[in-house]
C-alpha positions as CSV (number, residue, x, y, z in Angstrom):
1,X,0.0,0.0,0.0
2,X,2.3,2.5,0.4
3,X,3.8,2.6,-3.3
4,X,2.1,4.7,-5.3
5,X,0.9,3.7,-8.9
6,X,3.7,5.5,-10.7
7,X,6.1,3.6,-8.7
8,X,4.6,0.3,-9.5
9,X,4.6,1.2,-13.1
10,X,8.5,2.1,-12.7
11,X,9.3,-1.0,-11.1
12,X,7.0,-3.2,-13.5
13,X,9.3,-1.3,-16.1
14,X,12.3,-1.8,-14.8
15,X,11.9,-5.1,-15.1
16,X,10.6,-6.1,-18.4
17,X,13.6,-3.8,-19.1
18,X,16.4,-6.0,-17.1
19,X,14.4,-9.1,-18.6
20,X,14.7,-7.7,-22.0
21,X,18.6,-7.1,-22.0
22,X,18.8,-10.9,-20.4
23,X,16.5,-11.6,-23.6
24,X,19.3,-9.8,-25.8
25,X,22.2,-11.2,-24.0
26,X,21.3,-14.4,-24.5
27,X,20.3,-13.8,-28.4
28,X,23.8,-12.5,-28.4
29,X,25.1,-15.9,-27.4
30,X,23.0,-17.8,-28.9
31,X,24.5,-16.2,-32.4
32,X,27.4,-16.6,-31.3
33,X,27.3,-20.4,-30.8
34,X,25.2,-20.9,-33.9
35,X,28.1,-19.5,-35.9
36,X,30.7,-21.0,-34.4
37,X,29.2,-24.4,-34.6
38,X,28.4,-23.8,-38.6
39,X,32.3,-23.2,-39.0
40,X,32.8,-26.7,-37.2
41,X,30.1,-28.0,-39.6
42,X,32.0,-26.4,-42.9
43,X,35.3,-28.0,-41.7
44,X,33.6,-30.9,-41.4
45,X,32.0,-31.1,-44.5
46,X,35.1,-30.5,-46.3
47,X,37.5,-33.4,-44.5
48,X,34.2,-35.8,-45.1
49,X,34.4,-34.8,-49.2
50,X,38.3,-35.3,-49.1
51,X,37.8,-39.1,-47.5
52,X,35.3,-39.6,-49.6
53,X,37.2,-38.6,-52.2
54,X,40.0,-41.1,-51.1
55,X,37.5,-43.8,-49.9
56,X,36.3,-43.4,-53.8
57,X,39.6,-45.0,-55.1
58,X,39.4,-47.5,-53.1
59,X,36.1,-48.7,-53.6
60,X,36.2,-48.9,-57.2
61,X,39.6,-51.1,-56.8
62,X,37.8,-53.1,-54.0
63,X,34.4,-53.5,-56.5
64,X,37.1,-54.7,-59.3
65,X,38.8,-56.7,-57.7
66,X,35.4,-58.2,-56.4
67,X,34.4,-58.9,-59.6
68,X,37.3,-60.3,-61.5
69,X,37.2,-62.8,-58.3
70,X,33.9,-63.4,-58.8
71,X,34.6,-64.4,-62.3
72,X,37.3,-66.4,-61.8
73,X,36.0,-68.6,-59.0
74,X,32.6,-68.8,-61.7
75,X,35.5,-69.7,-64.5
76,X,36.9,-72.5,-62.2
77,X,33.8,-73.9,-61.2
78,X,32.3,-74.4,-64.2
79,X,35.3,-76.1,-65.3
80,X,35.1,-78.4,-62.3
81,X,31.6,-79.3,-62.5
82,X,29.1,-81.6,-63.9
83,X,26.4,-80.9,-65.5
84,X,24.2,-82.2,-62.1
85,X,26.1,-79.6,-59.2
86,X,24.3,-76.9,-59.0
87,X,25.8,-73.7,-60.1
88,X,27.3,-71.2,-57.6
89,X,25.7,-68.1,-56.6
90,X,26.7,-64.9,-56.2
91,X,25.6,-65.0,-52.4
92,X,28.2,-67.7,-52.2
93,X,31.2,-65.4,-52.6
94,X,32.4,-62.8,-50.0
95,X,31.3,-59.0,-50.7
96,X,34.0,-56.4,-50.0
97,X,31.3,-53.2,-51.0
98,X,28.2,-55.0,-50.4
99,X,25.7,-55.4,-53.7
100,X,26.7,-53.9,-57.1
């Protein structure tokens, strides 16, 4: 009771005021963080292109060498069986890159 309305109204100011700089300060950070994490993200990115890059060699060495094992082993059983074994499958031979 003793406060007068303009002094309520002055405090109820001040403190959507102090609320609003916390408000600001914490936008402030939150930028902050945002853009330092997108950096992290764009380094990232660009080490993940350059192993994919390297894995990419690799891979089409491994899917070669896959498949001129594949034929071979298909080469050398067909030369070693009769006509009532059944033919090998594909699901027979290991996979180094999964289905081609």
């Amino acid at each position: 009771g003793d406060q007068t309305l303009q002094e309520r109204y002055d405090a109820a100011n001040q403190q959507v005021t102090a609320l609003l700089e916390q408000v600001d300060a914490n936008v402030c950070k939150a930028t902050d963080s945002a853009a330092e994490l997108l950096t992290g993200v764009r380094t990232f990115v660009a080490h993940t292109k350059s192993v994919n890059s390297a894995c990419a060699i690799w891979m089409s060495f491994f899917r070669a060498f896959e498949d001129e094992e594949r034929k071979r082993s298909l080469s050398e059983r067909s030369l070693a069986q009769s006509d009532d074994t059944p033919n090998l499958t594909n699901e027979l031979l290991p996979s180094f890159c999964g289905s081609p």
